[in-house]
mmCIF file of the N, C-alpha and C atoms, coordinates in Angstrom:
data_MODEL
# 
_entry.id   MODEL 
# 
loop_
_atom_site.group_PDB 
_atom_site.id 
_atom_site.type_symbol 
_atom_site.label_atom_id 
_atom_site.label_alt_id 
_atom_site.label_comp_id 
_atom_site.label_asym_id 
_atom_site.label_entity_id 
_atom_site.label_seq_id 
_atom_site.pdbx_PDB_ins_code 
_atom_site.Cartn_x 
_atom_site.Cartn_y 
_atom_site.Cartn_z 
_atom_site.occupancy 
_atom_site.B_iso_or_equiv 
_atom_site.pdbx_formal_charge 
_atom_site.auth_seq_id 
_atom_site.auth_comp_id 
_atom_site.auth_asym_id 
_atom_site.auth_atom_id 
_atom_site.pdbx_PDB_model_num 
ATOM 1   N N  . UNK A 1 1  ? 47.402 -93.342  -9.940  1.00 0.00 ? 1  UNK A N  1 
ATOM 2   C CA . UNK A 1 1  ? 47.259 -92.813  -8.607  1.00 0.00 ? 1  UNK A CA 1 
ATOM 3   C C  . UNK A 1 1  ? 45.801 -92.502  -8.314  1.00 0.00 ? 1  UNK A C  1 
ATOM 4   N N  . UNK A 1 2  ? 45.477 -92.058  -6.947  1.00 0.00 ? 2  UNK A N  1 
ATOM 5   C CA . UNK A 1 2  ? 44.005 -91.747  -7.238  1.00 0.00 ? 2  UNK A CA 1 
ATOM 6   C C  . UNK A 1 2  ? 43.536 -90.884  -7.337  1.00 0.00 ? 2  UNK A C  1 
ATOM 7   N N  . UNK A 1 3  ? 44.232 -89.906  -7.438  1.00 0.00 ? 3  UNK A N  1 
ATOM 8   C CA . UNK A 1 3  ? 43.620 -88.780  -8.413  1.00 0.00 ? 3  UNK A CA 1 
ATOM 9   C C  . UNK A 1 3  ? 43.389 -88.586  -9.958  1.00 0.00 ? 3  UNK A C  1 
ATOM 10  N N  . UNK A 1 4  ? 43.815 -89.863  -10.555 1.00 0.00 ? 4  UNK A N  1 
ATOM 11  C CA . UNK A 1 4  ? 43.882 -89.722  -11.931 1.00 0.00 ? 4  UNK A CA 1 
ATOM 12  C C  . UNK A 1 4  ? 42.905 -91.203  -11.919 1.00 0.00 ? 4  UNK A C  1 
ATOM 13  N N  . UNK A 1 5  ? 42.490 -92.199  -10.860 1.00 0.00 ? 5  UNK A N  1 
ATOM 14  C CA . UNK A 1 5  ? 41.714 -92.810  -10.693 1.00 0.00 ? 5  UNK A CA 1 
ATOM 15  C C  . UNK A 1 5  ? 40.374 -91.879  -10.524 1.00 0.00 ? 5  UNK A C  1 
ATOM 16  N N  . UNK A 1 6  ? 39.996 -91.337  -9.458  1.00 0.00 ? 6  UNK A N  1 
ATOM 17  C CA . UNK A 1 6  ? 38.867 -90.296  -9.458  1.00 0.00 ? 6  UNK A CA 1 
ATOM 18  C C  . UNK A 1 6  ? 38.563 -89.159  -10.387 1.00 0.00 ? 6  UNK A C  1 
ATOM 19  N N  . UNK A 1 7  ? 39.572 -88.758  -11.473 1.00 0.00 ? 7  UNK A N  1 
ATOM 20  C CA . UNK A 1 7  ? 38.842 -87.753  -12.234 1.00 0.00 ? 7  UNK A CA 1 
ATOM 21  C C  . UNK A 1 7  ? 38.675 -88.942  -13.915 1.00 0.00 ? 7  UNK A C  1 
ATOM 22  N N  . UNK A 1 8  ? 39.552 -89.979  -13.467 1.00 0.00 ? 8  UNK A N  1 
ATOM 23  C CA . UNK A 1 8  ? 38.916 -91.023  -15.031 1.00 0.00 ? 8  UNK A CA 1 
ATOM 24  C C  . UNK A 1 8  ? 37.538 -91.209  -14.809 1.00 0.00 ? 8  UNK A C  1 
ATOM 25  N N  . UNK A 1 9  ? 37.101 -91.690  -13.036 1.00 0.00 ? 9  UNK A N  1 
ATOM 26  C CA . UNK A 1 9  ? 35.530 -92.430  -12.844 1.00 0.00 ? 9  UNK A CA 1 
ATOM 27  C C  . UNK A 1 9  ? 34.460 -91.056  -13.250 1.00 0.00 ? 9  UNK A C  1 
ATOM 28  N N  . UNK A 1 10 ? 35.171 -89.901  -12.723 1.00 0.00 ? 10 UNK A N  1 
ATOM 29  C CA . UNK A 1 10 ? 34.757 -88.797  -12.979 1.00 0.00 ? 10 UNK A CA 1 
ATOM 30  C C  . UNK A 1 10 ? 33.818 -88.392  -14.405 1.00 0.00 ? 10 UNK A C  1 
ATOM 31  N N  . UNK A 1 11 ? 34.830 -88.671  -15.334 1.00 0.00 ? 11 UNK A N  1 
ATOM 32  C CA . UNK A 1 11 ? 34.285 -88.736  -16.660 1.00 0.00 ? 11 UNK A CA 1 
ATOM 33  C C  . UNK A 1 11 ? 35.449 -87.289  -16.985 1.00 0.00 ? 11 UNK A C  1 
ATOM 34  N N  . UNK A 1 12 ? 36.262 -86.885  -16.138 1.00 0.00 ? 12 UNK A N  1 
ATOM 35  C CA . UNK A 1 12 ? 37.008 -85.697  -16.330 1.00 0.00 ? 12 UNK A CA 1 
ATOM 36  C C  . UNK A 1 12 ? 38.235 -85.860  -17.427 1.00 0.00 ? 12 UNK A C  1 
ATOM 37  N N  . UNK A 1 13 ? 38.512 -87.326  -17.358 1.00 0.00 ? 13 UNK A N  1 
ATOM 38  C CA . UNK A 1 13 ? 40.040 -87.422  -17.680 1.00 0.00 ? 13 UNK A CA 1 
ATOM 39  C C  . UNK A 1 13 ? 39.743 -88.612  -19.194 1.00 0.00 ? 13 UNK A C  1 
ATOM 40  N N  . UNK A 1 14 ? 40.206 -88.804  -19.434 1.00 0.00 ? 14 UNK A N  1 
ATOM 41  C CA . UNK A 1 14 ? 39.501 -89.873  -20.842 1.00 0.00 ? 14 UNK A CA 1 
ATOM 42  C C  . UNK A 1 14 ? 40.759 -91.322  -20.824 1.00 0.00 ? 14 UNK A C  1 
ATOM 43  N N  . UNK A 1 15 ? 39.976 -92.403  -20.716 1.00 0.00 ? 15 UNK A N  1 
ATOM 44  C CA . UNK A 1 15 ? 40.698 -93.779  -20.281 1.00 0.00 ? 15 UNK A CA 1 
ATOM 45  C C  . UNK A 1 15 ? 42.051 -93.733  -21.495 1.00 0.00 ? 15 UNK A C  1 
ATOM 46  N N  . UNK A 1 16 ? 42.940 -94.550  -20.840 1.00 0.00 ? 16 UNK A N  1 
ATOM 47  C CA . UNK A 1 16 ? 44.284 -94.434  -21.823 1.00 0.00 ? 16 UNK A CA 1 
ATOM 48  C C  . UNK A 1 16 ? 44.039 -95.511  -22.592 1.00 0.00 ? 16 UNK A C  1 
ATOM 49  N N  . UNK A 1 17 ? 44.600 -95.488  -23.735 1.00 0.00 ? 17 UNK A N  1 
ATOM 50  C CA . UNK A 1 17 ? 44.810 -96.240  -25.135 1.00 0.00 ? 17 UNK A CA 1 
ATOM 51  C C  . UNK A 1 17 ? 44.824 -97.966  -24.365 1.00 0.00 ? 17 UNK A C  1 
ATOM 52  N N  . UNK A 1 18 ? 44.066 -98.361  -25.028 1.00 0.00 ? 18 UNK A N  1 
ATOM 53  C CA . UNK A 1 18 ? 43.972 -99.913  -24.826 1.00 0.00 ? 18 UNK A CA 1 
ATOM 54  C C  . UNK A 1 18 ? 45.342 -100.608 -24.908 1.00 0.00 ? 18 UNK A C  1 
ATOM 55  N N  . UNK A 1 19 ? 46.524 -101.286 -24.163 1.00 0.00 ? 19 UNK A N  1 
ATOM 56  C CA . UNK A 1 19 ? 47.419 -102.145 -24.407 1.00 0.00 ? 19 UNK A CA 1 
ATOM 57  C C  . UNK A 1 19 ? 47.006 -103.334 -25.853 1.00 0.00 ? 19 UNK A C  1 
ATOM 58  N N  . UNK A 1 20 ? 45.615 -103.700 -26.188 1.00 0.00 ? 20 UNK A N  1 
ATOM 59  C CA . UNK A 1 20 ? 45.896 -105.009 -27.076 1.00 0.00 ? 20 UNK A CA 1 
ATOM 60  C C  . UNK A 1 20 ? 45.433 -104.557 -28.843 1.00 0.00 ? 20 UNK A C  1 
ATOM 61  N N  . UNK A 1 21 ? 45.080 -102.935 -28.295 1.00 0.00 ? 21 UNK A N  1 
ATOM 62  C CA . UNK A 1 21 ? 44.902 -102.075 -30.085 1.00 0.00 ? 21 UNK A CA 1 
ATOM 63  C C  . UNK A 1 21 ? 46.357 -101.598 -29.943 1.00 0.00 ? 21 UNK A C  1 
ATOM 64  N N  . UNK A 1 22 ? 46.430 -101.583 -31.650 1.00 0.00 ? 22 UNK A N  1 
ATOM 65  C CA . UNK A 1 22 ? 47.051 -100.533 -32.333 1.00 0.00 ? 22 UNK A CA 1 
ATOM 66  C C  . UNK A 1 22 ? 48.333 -101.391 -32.882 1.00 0.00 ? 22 UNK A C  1 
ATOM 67  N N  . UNK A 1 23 ? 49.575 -101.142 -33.404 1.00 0.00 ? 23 UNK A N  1 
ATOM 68  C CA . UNK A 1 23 ? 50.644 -101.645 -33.817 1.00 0.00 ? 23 UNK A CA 1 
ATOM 69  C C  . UNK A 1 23 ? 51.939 -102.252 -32.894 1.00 0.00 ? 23 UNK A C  1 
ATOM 70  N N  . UNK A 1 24 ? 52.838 -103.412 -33.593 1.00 0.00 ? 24 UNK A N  1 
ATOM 71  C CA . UNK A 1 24 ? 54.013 -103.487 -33.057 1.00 0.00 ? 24 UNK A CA 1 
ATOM 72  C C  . UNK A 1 24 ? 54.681 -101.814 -32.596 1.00 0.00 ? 24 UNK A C  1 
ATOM 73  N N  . UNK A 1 25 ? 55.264 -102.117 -31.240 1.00 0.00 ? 25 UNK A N  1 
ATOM 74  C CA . UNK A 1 25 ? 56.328 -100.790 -31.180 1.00 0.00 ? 25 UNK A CA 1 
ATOM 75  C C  . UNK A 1 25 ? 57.093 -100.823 -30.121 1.00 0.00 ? 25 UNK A C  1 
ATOM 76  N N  . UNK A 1 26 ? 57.827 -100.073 -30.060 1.00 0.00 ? 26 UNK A N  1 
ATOM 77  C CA . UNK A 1 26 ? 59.346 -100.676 -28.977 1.00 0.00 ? 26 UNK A CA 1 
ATOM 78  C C  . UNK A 1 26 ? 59.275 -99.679  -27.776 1.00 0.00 ? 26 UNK A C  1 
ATOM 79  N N  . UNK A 1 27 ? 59.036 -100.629 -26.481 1.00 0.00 ? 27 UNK A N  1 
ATOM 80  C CA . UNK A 1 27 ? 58.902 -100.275 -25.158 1.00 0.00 ? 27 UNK A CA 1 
ATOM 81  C C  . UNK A 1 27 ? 59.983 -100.363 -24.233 1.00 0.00 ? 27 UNK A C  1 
ATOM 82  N N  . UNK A 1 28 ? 60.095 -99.897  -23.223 1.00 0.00 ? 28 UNK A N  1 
ATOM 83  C CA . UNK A 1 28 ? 61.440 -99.974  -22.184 1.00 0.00 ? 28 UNK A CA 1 
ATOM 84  C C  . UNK A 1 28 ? 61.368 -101.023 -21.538 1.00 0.00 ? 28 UNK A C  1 
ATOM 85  N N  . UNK A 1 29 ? 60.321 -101.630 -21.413 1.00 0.00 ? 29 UNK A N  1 
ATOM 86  C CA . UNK A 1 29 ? 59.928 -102.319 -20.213 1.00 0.00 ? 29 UNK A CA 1 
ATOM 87  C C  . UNK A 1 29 ? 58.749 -103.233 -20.276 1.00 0.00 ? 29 UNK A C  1 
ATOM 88  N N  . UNK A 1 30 ? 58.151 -104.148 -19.976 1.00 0.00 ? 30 UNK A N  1 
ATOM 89  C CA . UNK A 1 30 ? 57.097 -104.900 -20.166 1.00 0.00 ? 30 UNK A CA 1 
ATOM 90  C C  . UNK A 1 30 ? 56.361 -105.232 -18.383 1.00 0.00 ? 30 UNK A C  1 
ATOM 91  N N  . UNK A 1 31 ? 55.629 -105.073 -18.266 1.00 0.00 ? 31 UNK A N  1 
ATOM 92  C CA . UNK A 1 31 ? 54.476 -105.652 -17.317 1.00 0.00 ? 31 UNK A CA 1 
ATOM 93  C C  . UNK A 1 31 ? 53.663 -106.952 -17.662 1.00 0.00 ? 31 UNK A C  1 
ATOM 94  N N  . UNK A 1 32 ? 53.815 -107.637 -16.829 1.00 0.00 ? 32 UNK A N  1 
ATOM 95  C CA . UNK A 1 32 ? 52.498 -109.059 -17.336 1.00 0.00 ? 32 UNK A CA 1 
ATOM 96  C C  . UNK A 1 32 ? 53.454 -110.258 -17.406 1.00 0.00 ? 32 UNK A C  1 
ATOM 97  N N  . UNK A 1 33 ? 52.812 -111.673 -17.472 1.00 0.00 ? 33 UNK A N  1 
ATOM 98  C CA . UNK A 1 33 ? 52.836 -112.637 -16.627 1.00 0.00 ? 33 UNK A CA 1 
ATOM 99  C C  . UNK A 1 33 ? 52.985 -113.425 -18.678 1.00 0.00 ? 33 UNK A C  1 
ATOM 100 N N  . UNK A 1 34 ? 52.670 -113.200 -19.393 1.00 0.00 ? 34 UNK A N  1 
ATOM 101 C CA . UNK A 1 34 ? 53.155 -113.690 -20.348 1.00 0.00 ? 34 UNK A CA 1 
ATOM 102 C C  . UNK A 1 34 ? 54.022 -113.193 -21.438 1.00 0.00 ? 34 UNK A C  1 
ATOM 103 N N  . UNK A 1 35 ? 55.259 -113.151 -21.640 1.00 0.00 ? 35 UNK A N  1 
ATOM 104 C CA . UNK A 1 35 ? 56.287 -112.717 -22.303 1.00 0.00 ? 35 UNK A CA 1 
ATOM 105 C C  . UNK A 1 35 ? 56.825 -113.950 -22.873 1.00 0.00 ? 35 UNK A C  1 
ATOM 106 N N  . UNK A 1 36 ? 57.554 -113.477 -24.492 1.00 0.00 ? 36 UNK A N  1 
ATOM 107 C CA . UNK A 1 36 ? 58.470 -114.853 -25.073 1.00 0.00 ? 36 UNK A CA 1 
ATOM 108 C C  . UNK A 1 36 ? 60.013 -113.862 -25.247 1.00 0.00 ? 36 UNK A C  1 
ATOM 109 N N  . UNK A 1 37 ? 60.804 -114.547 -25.402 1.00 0.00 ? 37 UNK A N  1 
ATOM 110 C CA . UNK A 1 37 ? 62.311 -113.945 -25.313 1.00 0.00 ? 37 UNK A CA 1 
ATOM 111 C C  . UNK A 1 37 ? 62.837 -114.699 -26.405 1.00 0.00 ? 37 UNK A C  1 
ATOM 112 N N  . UNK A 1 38 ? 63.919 -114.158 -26.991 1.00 0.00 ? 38 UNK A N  1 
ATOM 113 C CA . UNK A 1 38 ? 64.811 -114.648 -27.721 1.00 0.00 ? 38 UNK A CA 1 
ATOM 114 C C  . UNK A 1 38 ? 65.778 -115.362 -27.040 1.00 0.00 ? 38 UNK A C  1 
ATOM 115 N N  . UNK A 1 39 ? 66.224 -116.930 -27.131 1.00 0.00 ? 39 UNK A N  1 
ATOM 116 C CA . UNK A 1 39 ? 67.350 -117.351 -26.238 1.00 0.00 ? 39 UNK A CA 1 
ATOM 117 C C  . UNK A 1 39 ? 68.586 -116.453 -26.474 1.00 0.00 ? 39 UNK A C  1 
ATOM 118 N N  . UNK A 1 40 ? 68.611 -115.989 -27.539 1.00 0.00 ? 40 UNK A N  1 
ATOM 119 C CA . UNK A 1 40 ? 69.526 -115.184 -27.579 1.00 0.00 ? 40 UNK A CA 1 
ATOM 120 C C  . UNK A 1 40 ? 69.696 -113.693 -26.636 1.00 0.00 ? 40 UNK A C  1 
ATOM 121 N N  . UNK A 1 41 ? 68.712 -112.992 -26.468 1.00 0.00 ? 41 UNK A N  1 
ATOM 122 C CA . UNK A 1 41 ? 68.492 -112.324 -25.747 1.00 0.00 ? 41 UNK A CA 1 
ATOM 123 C C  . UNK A 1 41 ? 68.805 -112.558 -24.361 1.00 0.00 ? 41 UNK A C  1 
ATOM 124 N N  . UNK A 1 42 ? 68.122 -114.167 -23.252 1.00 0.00 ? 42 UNK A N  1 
ATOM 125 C CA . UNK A 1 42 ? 68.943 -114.105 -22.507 1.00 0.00 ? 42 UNK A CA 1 
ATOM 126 C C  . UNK A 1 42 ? 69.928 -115.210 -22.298 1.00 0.00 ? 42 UNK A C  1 
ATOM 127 N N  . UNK A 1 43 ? 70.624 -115.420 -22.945 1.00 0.00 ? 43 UNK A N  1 
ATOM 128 C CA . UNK A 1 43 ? 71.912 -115.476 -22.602 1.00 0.00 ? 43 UNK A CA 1 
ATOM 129 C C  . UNK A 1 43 ? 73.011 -115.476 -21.981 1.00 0.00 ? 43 UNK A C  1 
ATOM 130 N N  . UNK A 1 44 ? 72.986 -113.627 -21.885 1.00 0.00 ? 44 UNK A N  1 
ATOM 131 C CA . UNK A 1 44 ? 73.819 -112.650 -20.806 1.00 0.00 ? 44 UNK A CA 1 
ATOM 132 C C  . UNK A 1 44 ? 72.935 -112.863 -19.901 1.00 0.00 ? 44 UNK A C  1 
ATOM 133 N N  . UNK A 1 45 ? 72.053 -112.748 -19.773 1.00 0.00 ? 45 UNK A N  1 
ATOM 134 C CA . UNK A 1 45 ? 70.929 -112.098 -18.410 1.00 0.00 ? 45 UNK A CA 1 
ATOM 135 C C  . UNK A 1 45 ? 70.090 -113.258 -17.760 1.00 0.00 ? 45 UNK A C  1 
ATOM 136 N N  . UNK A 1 46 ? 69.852 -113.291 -16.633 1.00 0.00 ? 46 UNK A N  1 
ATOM 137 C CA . UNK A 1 46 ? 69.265 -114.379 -15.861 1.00 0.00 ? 46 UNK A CA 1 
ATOM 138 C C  . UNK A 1 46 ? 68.381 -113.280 -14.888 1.00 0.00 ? 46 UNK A C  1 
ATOM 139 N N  . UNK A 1 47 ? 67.158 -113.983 -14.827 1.00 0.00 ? 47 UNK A N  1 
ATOM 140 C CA . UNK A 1 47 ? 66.174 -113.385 -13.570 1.00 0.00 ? 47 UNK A CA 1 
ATOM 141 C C  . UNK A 1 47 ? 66.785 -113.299 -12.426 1.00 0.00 ? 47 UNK A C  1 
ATOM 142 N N  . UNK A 1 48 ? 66.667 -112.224 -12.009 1.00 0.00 ? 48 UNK A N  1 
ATOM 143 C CA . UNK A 1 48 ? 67.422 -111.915 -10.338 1.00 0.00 ? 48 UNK A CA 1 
ATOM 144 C C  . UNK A 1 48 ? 66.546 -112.524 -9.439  1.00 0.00 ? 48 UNK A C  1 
ATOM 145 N N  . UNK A 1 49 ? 67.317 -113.935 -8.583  1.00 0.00 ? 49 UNK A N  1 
ATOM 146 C CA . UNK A 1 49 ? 66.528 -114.588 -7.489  1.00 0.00 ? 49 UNK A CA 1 
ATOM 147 C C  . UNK A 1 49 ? 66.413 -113.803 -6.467  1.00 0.00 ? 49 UNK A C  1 
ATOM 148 N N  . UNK A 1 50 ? 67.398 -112.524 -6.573  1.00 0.00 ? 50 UNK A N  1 
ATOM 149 C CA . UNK A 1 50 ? 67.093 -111.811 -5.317  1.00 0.00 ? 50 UNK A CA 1 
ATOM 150 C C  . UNK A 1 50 ? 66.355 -110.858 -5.101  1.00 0.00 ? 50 UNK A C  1 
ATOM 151 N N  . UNK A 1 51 ? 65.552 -110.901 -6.036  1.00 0.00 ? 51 UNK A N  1 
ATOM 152 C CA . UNK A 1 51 ? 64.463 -109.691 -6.007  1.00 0.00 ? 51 UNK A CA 1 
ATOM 153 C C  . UNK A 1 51 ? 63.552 -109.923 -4.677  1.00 0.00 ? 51 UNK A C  1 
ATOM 154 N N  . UNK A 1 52 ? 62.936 -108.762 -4.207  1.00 0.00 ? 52 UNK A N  1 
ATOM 155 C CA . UNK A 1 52 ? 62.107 -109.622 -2.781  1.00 0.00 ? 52 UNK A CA 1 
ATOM 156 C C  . UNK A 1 52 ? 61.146 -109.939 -3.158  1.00 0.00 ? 52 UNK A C  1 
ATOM 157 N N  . UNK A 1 53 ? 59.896 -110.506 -2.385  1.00 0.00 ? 53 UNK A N  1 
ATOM 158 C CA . UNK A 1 53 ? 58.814 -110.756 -2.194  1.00 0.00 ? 53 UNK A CA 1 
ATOM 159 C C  . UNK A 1 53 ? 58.571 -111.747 -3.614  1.00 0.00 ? 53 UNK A C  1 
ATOM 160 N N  . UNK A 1 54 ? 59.482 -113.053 -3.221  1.00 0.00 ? 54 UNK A N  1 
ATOM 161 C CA . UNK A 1 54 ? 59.361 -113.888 -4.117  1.00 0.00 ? 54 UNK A CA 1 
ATOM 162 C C  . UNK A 1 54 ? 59.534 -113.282 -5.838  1.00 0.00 ? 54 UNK A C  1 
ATOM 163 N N  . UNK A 1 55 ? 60.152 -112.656 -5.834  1.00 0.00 ? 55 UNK A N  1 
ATOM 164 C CA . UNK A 1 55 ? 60.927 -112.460 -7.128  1.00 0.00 ? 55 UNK A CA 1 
ATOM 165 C C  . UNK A 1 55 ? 59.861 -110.705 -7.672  1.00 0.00 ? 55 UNK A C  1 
ATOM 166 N N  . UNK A 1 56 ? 59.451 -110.491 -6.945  1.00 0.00 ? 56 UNK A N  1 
ATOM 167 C CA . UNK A 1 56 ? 58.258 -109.045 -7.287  1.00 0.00 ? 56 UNK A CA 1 
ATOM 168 C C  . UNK A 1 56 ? 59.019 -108.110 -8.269  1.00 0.00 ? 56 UNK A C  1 
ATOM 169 N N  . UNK A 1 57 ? 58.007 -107.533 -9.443  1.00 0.00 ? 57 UNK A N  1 
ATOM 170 C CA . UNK A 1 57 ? 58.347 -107.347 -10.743 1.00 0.00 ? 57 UNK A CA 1 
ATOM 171 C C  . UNK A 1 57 ? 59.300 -107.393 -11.290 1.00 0.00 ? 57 UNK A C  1 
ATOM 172 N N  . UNK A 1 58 ? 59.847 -109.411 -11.013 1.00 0.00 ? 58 UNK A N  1 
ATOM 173 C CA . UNK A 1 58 ? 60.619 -109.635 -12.083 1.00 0.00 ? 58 UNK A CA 1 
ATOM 174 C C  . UNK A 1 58 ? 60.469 -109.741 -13.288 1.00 0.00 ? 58 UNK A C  1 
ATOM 175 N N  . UNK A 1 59 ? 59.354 -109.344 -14.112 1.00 0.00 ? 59 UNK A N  1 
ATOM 176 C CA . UNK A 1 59 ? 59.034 -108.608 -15.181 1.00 0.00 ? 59 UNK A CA 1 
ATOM 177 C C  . UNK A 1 59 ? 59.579 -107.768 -15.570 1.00 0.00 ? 59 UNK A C  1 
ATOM 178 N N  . UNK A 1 60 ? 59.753 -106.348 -14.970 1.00 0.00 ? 60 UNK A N  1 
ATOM 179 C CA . UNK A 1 60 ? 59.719 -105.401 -15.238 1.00 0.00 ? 60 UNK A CA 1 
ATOM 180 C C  . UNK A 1 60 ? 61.532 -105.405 -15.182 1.00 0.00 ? 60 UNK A C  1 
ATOM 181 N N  . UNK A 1 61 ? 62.193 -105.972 -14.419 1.00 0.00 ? 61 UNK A N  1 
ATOM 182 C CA . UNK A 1 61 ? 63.355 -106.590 -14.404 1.00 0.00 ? 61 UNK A CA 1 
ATOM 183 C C  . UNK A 1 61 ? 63.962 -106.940 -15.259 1.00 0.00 ? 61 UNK A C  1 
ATOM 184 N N  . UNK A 1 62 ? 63.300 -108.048 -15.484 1.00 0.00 ? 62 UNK A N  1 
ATOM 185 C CA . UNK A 1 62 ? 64.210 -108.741 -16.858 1.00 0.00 ? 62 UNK A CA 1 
ATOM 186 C C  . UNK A 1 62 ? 63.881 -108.076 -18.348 1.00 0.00 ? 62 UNK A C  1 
ATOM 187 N N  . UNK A 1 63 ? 63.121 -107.225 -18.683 1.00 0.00 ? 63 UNK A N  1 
ATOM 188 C CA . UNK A 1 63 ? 62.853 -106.579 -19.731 1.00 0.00 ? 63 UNK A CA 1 
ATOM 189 C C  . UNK A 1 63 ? 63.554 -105.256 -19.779 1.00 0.00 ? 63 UNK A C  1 
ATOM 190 N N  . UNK A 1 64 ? 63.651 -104.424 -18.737 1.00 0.00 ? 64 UNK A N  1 
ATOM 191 C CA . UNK A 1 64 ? 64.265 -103.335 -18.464 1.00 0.00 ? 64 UNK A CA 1 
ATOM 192 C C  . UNK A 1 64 ? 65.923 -103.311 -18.928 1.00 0.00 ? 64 UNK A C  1 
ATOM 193 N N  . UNK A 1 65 ? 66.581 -104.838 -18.695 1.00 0.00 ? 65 UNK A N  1 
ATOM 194 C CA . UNK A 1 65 ? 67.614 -105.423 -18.683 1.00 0.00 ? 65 UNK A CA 1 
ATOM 195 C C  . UNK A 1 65 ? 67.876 -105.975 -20.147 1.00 0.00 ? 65 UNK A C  1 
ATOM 196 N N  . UNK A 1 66 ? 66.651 -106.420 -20.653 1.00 0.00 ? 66 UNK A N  1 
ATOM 197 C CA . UNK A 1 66 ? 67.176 -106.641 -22.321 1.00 0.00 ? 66 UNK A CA 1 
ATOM 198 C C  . UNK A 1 66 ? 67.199 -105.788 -22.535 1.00 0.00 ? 66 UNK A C  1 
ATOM 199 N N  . UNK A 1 67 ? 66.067 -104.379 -22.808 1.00 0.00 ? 67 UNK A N  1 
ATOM 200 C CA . UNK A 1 67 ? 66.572 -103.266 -23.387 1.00 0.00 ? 67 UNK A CA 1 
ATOM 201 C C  . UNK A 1 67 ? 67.704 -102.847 -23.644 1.00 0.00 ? 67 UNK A C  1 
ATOM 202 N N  . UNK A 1 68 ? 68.614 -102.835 -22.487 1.00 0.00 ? 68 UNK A N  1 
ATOM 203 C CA . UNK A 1 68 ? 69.995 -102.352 -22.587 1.00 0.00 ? 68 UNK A CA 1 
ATOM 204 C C  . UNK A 1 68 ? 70.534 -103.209 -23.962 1.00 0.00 ? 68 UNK A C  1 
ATOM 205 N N  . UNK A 1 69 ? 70.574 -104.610 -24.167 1.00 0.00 ? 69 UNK A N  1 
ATOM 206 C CA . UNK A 1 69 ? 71.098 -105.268 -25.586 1.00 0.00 ? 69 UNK A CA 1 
ATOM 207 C C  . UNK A 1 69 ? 70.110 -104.665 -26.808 1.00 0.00 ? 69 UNK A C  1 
ATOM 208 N N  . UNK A 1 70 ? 69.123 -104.503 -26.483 1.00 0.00 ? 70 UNK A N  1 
ATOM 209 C CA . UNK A 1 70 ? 68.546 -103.864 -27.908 1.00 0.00 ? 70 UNK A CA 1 
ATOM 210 C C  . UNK A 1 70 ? 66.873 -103.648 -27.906 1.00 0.00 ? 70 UNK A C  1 
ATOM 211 N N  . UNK A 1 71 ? 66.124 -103.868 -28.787 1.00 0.00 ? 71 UNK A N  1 
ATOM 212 C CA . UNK A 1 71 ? 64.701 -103.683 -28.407 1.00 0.00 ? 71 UNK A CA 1 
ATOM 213 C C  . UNK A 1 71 ? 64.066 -104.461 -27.548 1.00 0.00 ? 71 UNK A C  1 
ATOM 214 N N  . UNK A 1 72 ? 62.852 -103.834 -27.253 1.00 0.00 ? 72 UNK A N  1 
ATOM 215 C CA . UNK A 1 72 ? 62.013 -104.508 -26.658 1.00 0.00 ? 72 UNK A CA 1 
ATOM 216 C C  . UNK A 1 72 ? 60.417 -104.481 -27.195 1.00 0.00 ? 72 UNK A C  1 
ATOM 217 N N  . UNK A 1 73 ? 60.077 -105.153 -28.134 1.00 0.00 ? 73 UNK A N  1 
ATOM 218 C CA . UNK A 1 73 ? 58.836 -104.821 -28.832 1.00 0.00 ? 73 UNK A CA 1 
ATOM 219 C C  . UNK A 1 73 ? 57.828 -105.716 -27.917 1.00 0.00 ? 73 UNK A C  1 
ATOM 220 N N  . UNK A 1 74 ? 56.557 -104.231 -28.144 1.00 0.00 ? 74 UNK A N  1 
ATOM 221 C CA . UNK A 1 74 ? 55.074 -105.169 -28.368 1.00 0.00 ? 74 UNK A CA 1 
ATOM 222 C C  . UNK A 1 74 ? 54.614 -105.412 -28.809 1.00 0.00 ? 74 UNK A C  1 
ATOM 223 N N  . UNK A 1 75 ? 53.899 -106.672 -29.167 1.00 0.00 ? 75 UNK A N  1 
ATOM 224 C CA . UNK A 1 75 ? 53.211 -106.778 -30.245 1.00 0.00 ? 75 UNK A CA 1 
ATOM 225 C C  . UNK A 1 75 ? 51.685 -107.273 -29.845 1.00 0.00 ? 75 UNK A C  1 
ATOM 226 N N  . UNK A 1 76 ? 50.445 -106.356 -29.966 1.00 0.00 ? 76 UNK A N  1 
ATOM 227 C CA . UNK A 1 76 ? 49.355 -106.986 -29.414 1.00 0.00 ? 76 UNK A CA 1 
ATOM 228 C C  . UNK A 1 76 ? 48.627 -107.913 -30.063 1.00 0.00 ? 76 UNK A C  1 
# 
């Protein structure tokens, strides 16, 4: 938001942990334009065509949705 935008530029607030350091670990959800899946994983689940604005964070969609079958790891 931009208050947590203006006190980071600030020097008030200290930038969050880099996404591509640190270890595998299991997330709810994924953001970003490159993901691999287990066919097994979807299976049950198909990208919702009806999401609007041309399918808008069907990312966050279809990962939110495996979770429910089981993990969802990152691995950077």
């Amino acid at each position: 938001d931009e208050l947590h935008a203006g006190k980071l530029l600030a020097g008030e607030t200290p930038p969050m942990a880099h996404w591509a350091a640190g270890e595998e670990r299991e997330i709810g959800s994924v953001y970003g334009c490159n993901m691999a899946f287990r066919a097994s994983a979807l299976s049950e689940i198909r990208f919702d065509e009806n999401l609007p604005l041309y399918s808008w964070q069907e990312d966050l969609d279809i990962t939110s949705r495996v979770a429910g079958l089981g993990k969802v790891l990152y691995t950077p």
